[in-house]
Structures are given as structure tokens and as C-alpha cells.
DRENKE-879620 format. One record per residue (C-alpha): residue in three letters; residue number from 1; x, y, z; chain. Coordinates in steps of 0.2 Angstrom, whole numbers, plus 5000, padded with zeros to 4 digits. Layout:
N
PT  mike  nukol    xx    yy    zz  vodren
PT   ALA    NUM     X     Y     Z       A
...
// end
This chain:
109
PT  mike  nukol    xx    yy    zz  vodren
PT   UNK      1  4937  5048  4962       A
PT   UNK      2  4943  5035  4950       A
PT   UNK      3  4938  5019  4947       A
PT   UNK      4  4956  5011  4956       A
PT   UNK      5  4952  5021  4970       A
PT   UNK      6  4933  5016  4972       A
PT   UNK      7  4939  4998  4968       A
PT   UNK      8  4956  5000  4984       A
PT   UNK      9  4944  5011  4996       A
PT   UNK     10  4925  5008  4996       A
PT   UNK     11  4924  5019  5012       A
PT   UNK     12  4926  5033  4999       A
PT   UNK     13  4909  5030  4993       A
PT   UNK     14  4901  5036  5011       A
PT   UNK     15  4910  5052  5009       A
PT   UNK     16  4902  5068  4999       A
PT   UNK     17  4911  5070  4981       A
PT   UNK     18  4917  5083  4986       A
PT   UNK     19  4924  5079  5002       A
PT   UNK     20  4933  5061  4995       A
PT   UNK     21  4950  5071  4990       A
PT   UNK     22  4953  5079  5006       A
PT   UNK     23  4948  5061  5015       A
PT   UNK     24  4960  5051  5005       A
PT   UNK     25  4971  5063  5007       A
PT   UNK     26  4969  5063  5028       A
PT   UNK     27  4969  5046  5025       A
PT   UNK     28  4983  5042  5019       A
PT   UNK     29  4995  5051  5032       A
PT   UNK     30  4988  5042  5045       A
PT   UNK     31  5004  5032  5052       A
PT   UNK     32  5007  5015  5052       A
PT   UNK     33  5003  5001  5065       A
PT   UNK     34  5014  4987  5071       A
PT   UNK     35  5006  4973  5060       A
PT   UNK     36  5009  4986  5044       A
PT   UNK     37  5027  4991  5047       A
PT   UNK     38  5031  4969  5051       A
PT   UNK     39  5022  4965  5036       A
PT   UNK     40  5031  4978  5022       A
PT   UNK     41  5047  4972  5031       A
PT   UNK     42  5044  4954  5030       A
PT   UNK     43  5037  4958  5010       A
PT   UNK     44  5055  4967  5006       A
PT   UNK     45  5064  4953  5015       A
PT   UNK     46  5055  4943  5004       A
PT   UNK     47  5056  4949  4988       A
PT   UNK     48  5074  4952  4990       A
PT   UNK     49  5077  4935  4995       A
PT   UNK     50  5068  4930  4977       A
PT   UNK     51  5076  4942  4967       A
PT   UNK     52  5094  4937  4970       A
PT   UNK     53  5106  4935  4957       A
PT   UNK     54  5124  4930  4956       A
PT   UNK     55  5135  4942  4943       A
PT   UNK     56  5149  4938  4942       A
PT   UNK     57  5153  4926  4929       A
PT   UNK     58  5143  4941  4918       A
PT   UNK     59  5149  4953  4905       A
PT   UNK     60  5144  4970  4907       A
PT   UNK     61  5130  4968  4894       A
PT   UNK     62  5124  4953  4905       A
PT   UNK     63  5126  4962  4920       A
PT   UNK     64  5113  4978  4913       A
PT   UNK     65  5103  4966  4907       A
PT   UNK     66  5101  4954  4922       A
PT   UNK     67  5099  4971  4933       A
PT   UNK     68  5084  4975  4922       A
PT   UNK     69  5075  4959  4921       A
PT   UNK     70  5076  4959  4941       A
PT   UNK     71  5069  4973  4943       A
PT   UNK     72  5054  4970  4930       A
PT   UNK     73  5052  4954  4943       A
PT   UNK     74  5054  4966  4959       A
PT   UNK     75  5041  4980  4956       A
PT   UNK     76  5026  4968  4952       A
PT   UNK     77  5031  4957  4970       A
PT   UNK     78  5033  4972  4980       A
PT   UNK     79  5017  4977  4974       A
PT   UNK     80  5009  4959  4978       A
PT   UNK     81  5019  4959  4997       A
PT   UNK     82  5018  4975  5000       A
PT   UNK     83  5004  4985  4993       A
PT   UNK     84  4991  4975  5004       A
PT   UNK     85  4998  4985  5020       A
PT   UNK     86  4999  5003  5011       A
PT   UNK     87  4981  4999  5006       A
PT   UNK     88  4977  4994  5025       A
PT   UNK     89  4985  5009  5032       A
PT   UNK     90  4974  5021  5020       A
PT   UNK     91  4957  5011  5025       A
PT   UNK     92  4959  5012  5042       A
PT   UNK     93  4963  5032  5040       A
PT   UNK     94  4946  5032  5032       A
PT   UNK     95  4936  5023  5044       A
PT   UNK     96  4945  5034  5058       A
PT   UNK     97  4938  5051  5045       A
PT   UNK     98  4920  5045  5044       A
PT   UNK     99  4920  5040  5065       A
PT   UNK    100  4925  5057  5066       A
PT   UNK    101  4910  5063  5054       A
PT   UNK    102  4898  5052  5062       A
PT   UNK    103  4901  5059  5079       A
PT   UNK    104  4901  5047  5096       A
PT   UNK    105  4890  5034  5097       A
PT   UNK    106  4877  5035  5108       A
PT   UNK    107  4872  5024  5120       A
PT   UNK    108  4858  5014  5116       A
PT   UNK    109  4850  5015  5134       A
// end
């Protein structure tokens, strides 16, 4: 486990070393929810509303150029909109693997 993962999933931390891999990796095909697959919509909506750009009064150069720089701008705001709801998704498949481990609850009566 490294210390990004530890610092995106502490769930990890309740699982055996050696069992962390194979939880992240059942984690993180565990499929997506309503309020996920609206918000990382609404996030590429809205980093392609911010990272519009007109080209045509631009040379070739300036076109290359201007195509770059957008994209420098895109990555880090898809991560900002988006990343929180790939992150949620792989949290919630880790809470779902350790209920499994723990067993039902039992009834406190």
C-alpha cells in the first residue's frame, strides 16, 4: 500500500497487508451510483465549459499551442471535479469488502 492510497482509502488500514491489494482491487469494480455518474457529468460539463477556446483567428503554431495549454488547464480540473466521485466509488467498494468480512450484525437483544 502506498502512502497515496493510505492517504485516498483509510479503510485499507482495517484490512491484512496482505489482503489490501485484492480489496482495492474488488473495490474499485464496484459500479457506480446515481449521485457518482451525475456528478462526473456535471464535472466534464463543467470543465469543458472553462476550457473553451476560439481558434480561429490562430495560425497553426497558435493553434498547437493553444490545444496544449488547454489541456495542461483540463487534466488538473477534471481531477478536482471529477476525482472526488472515482474516490467515493472505491470507498464505498471497501466498506461493502470489510461488511462482508465482518459477517451480519447481530442483534443486540
Amino acid at each position: 500500500m502506498t502512502w497515496f492510497d493510505a492517504l485516498l482509502y483509510p479503510q485499507l488500514r482495517s484490512f491484512s497487508e496482505k489482503d489490501r491489494q485484492h480489496a482495492l482491487r474488488k473495490a474499485k469494480s464496484t459500479p457506480f451510483d446515481v449521485i457518482e455518474l451525475l456528478g462526473m457529468a456535471l464535472g466534464l460539463v463543467l470543465v469543458t465549459a472553462l476550457t473553451r477556446y476560439q481558434t480561429s483567428s490562430l495560425n497553426d503554431v497558435e493553434r498547437v499551442a493553444a490545444i496544449l495549454l488547454n489541456f495542461a488547464v483540463a487534466v488538473p480540473l477534471l481531477v478536482l471535479f471529477v476525482g472526488p466521485f472515482l474516490v467515493r466509488r472505491v470507498r464505498r467498494g471497501l466498506e461493502t469488502e470489510l461488511a462482508k468480512r465482518r459477517g451480519p450484525e447481530k442483534d443486540p437483544q
